[in-house]
N, C-alpha and C positions, 0 to 999 in steps of 0.2 A: 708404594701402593702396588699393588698385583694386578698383573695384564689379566684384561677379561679369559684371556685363554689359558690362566694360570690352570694346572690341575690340583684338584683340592681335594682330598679323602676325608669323610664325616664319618667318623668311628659312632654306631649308632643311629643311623640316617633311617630306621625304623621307629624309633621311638618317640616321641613326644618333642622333644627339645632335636632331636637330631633332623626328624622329617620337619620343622620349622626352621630349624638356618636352612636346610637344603632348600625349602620353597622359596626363603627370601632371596637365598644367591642368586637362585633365575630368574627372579622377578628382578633380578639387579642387573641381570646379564651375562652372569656366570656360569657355562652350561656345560665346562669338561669335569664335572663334579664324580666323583668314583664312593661307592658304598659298598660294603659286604655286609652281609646276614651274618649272624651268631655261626651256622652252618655252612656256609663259606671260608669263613674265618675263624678261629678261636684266638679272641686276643689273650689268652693265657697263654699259649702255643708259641712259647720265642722263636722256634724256628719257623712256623707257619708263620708268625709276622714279620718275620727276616725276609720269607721268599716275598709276602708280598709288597714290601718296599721296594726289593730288588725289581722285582717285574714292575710295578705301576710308576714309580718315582713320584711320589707327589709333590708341588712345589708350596702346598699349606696344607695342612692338618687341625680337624677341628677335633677334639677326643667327647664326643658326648656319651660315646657310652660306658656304662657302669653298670656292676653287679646290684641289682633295688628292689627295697621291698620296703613292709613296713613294721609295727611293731611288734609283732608275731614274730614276721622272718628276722628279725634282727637278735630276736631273741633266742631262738632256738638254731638259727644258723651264724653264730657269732665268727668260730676261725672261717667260714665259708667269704664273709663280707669284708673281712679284712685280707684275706688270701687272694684271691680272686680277684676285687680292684686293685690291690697292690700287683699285681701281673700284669694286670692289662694298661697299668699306667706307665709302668717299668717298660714293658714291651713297645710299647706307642711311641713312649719318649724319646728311650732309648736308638729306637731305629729310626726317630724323625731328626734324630741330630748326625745319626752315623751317615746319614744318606743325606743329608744337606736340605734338609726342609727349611725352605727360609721364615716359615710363620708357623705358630701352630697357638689354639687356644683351649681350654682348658677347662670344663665345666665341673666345678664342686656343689658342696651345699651350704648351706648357711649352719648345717646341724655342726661345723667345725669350729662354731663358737661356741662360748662358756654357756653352763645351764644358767646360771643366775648371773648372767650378763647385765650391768647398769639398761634400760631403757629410755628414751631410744636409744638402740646400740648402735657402736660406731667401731668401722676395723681393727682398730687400738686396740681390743680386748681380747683379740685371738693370740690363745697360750696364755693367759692371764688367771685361769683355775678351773678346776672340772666343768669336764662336758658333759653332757647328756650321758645317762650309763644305759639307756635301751637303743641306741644305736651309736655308741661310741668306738664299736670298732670300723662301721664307715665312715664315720669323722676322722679316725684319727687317717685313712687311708686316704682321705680328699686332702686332709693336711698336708700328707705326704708328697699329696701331688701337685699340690700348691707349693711347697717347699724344691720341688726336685724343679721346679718350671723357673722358681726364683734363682736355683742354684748354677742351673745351664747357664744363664741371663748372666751372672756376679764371671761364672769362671770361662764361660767359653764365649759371650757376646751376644747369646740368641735373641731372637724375637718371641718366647714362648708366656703367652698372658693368661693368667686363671682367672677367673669371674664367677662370682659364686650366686646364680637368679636361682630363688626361691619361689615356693608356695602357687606352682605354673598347674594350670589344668585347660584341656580343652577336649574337640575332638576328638584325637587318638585315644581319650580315655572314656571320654561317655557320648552318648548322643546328645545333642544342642535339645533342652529343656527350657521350660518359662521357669523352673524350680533353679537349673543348672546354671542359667542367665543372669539371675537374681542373686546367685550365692557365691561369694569369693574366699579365701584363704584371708584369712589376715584379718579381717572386717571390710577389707573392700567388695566394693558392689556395683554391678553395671546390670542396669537392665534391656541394654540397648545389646552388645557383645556378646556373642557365643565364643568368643574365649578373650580370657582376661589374666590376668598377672598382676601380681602382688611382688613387690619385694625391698627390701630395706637397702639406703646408700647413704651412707654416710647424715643418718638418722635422721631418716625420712622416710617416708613410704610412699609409692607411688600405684597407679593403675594405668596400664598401659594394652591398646590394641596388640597383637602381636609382630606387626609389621615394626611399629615404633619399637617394642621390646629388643628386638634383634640389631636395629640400626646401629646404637652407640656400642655394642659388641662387635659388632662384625664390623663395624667404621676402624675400633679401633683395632682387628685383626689386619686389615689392609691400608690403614692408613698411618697408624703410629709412628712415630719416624723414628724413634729411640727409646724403649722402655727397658733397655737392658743398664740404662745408669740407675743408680739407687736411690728413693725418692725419701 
């Protein structure tokens, strides 16, 4: 488990899922927490993330962020979505193992499962037959990063966990609505919560406050004691 005073870089820490671990770390007690901007940083930029490894050292890494859009953008900027995250997952990775990051996690999507996946779906089926074709090139680049976080783990012993939360909305994205309260991803529905989360485990579906959402991630970011054996 990581000392309160571990330092932790949140790749993202503007955006929806990133400003949400960052809130829950200090409501946890975690407060040497370090973020860049898009414009501080360009995680496509191997050497701009070289230098800031060297300068901050952080002692966990969360990678939430990602190049994102929707069906639009996935369409019309296809090499952009698969270029672009594959950089900045290459670069994150890459320099959280060269500089000794003892933890790092991993955020993907669920769009790296198959399009005609059996229902309820269950992890088993990722790589089992085509994905989605209007955003398959960010699929296949979460896969990659799911795959490189596995690979570290098999040959060098890391602690690097990918976790794939889905169908997330709140705040950072709209104003708190009795319309927005009422309506969730997936068919869940909370009329109490102004943000709620949807997302499938091992073929279920749940709704969860956001403080709960982040607990069993981030528990298992700091607490895991060995997920680098093969399960």
């Amino acid at each position: 488990m990581l000392d309160k005073n571990s330092k932790i870089y949140i790749a993202g820490h503007h955006g929806l899922v990133g400003s949400a671990i960052w809130n829950n770390l200090e409501k946890r007690g975690y407060h040497n927490l370090v973020g860049r901007s898009h414009k501080e940083l360009d995680l496509t930029d191997q050497y701009a993330v070289e230098k800031f490894f060297d300068e901050e050292k952080p002692d966990a890494v969360v990678l939430a962020a990602a190049f994102v859009g929707g069906i639009m953008a996935n369409s019309l900027y296809r090499a952009d979505f698969i270029m672009q995250n594959m950089k900045m997952q290459c670069n994150v990775i890459s320099n959280a193992y060269s500089h000794g990051v003892k933890k790092l996690l991993f955020l993907g999507s669920t769009c790296i499962y198959p399009k005609n996946a059996p229902q309820p779906m269950s992890e088993d089926v990722l790589l089992t037959s085509p994905l989605e074709y209007t955003n398959e090139e960010y699929a296949i680049a979460k896969i990659a990063g799911l795959k490189m976080c596995e690979s570290y783990n098999l040959q060098y012993g890391t602690n690097y966990i990918a976790v794939m939360p889905t169908n997330l909305y709140g705040l950072a994205i709209m104003p708190p609505t009795k319309a927005a309260a009422k309506t969730t991803a997936s068919g869940c529905s909370s009329s109490k919560n102004r943000f709620t989360a949807c997302w499938s485990v091992k073929s279920s579906s749940r709704c969860v406050r956001p403080t709960k959402l982040w607990y069993p991630l981030l528990s298992r970011l700091f607490q895991m004691a060995d997920p680098t054996k093969p399960r």
